[in-house]
Residue, then its C-alpha position, 0 to 999 in steps of 0.5 A: x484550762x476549764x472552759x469559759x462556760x464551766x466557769x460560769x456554771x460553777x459560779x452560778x450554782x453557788x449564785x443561785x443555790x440552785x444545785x440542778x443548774x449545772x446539771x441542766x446547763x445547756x442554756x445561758x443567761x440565767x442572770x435574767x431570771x433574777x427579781x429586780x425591783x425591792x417591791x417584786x423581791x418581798x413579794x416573793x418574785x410573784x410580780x406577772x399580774x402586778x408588773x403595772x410599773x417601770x419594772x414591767x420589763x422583767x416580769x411583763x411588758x403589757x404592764x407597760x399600758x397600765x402606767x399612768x405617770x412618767x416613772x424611773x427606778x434603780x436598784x442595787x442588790x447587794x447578793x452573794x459571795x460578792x456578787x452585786x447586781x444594779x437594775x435601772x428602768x424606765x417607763x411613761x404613760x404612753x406605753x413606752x419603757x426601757x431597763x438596763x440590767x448589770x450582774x457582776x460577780x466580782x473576781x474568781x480564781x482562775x483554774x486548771x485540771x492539773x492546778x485546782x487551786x489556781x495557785x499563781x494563775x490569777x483573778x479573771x471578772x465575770x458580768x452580765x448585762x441586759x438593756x432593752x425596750x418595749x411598749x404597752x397597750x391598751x386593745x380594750x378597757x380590760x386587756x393589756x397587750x405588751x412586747x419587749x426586746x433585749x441585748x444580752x451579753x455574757x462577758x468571762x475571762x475576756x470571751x463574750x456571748x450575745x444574744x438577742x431576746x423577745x418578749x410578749x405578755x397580756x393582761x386581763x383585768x377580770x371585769x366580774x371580780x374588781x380588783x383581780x388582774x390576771x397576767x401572761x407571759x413568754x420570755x427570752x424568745x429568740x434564735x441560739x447565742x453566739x460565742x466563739x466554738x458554741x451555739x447555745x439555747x436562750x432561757x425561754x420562760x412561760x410565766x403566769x400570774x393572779x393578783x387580787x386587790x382588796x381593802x381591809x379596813x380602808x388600807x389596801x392590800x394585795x396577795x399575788x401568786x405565780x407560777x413559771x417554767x423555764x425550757x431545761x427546769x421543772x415548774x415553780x412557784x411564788x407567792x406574796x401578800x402586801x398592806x399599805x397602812x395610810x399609803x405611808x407605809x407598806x409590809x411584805x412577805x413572800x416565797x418562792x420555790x426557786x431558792x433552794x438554799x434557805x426556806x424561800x422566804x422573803x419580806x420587805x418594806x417601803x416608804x410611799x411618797x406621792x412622788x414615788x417610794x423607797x422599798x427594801x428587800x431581804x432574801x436568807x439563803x442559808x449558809x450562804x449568806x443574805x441578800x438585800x435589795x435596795x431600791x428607790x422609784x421616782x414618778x412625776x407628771x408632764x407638767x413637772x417637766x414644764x414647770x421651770x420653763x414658766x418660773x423663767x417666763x417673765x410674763 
């Protein structure tokens, strides 16, 4: 029978629509590289400077310092082929966060060399998960420093592979120029994987990123670019702009290099609410298909968690 491991490439080569994937396949864990958040996914995945949310954990944990409120987010991805991905994340005004990444893709044909077409061999189940924590801080008004680390483990056809993974990332507020936030980070630090018969290299990945803050006619506007590269793939890019129209409304558009099966393009939108926002996202990828995420964040205040305590006081 195939092995496990060809299983998987195949499968995400058509995930990704990244035919170079399993040409490179040395390393494991690609799920990781997927955006999660509909607010990252319209910009484009162009989120290293921007990650200042629940969300920093995928992107950069030193946007763990720069959040002000207690926040929660869940996503759901409804991708290709069947595939589904769930993301939930937290993060609080202390410098704390934890996320929570699921990949399922559904079942796949079991096959052999001599039964291509794995006639009467029956459906095996691939997923991928990732949980993890990290902390933020604040080392002067203008730079951020942050850490994270992951469980990660990879589940075909009843074998697993796990891993664990470090991440470090900064972030500078450029104090000349009000408004522009420039990021770093290194992601899925870490020895080899394990699995039964196989060693295998983490995904490392160096990513940077620029994000400008500026307001045309009182609505505030972002435009953010990104660039990245993984161990075993060249360089690639991502760019994204964003307005808000009376933060109550908020469009995006986006493009990256990483999609290779449609142009790149993304867009999406959300509705802003004090308490926190509902954002969609949509990603074409040619004749495989659309994507689309959605995704919901709530944020609050301590006092929000005290507050029922007071009602029930009868003084």
């Amino acid at each position: 029978m195939k092995t496990a491991r060809s299983l998987l490439l195949a499968v995400l080569s058509l995930a990704w629509a990244r035919p170079c994937l399993a040409g490179a396949g040395a390393e494991p864990f690609d799920f990781l590289f997927l955006d999660a958040g509909a607010r990252a996914v319209g910009l484009g995945g162009a989120y290293t400077a921007l990650a200042k949310d629940a969300s920093a954990l995928l992107y950069n944990p030193a946007g763990l310092a720069r959040v002000a409120r207690h926040e929660a987010t869940f996503m759901h991805n409804a991708y290709l082929q069947g595939i589904s991905q769930e993301y939930a994340a937290y993060a609080g005004p202390h410098g704390w966060g934890a996320s929570l990444n699921y990949l399922r893709f559904g079942d796949v044909q079991r096959t052999t060399l001599s039964n291509p077409e794995g006639q009467g061999l029956g459906q095996t189940t691939l997923n991928d998960l990732a949980f993890g924590g990290g902390y933020g801080l604040s080392v002067l008004d203008s730079v951020a420093l942050g850490v994270g680390g992951k469980y990660i483990r990879e589940v075909i056809d009843g074998s697993a592979m796990t891993g664990i993974a470090l991440d470090a990332g900064a972030l500078y507020s450029v104090p000349l120029c009000l408004g522009l936030d420039v990021g770093l980070a290194l992601q899925n630090i870490g020895p080899t994987t394990r699995s039964p018969g196989a060693h295998e290299n983490l995904p490392l990945n160096l990513r940077a990123g620029a994000a400008y803050t500026f307001y045309v006619q009182g609505q505030e506007s972002v435009i953010a670019l990104d660039l990245s590269k993984e161990r075993s793939q060249g360089p690639l890019a991502a760019v994204g702009g964003e307005t808000r129209i009376k933060e109550l409304l908020a469009f995006r558009l986006g493009f990256n290099t990483r999609n290779e099966a449609g142009l790149g393009l993304t867009a999406g939108f959300g509705f802003l609410f004090d308490a926190g926002s509902i954002d969609y996202a949509f990603v074409p990828m040619g004749d495989l298909g659309d994507a689309h995420r959605f995704s919901a964040t709530l944020r609050w205040d301590a006092d929000f968690l005290r507050r029922p305590r007071r009602l029930r006081d009868p003084r």
